[in-house]
N, C-alpha and C positions, 0 to 999 in steps of 0.2 A: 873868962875867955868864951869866946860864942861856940855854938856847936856849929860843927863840919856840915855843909850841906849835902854830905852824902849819907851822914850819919840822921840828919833830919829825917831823909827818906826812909832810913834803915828803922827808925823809928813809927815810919807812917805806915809803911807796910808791913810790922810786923807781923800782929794777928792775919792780916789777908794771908800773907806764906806758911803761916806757921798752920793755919785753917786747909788752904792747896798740900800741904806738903799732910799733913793728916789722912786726908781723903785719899792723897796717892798710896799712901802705905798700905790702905785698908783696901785697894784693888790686888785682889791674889796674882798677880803674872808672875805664878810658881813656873822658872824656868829650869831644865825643860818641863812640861812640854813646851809652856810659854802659851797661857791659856789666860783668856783675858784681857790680850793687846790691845783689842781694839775696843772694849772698857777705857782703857786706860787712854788712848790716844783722845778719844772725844773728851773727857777729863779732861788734862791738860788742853786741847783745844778750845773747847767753852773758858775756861777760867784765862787763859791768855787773851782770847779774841772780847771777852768783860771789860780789859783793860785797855782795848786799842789797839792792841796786837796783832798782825795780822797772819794768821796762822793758815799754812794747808797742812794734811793729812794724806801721807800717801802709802797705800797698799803695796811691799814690793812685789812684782810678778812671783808668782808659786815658780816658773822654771830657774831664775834669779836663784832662791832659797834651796830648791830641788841642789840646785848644781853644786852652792858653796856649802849647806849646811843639811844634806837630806833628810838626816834621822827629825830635822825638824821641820818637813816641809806639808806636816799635816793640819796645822794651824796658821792661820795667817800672820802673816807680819806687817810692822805698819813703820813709818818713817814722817817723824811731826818736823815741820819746818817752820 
């Protein structure tokens, strides 16, 4: 029986995810405080936008965060799309 060509792909990628998903681990965003987000957002950015990906990166406003989450509105937060 031939393989599934989704399972090809799950094949061809694996080391690549399994390599991204390593490196994300090893980013501390101990939440709270939630220190290292934006570590972490340019990681994921670079290794998607490698692939074709067309990625932004967005900062949400400090008064956004201030308003719904205060106690955490001394680090920044970031929103990948």
């Amino acid at each position: 029986m031939p393989a599934l060509p989704h399972l090809e792909l799950v094949d061809r990628l694996r080391d690549w995810a399994t390599s991204l998903l390593s490196d994300m681990i090893r980013v501390p965003t101990v939440n709270p405080p939630g220190r290292d987000y934006g570590r972490f957002a340019e990681l994921v950015e670079k290794a998607l936008s490698e692939h074709g990906i067309e990625v932004r990166v967005y900062e949400v406003p400090r008064s956004v965060v201030e308003r719904y989450y205060p106690e955490h509105a001394d680090r920044p937060r970031y929103i990948v799309v």
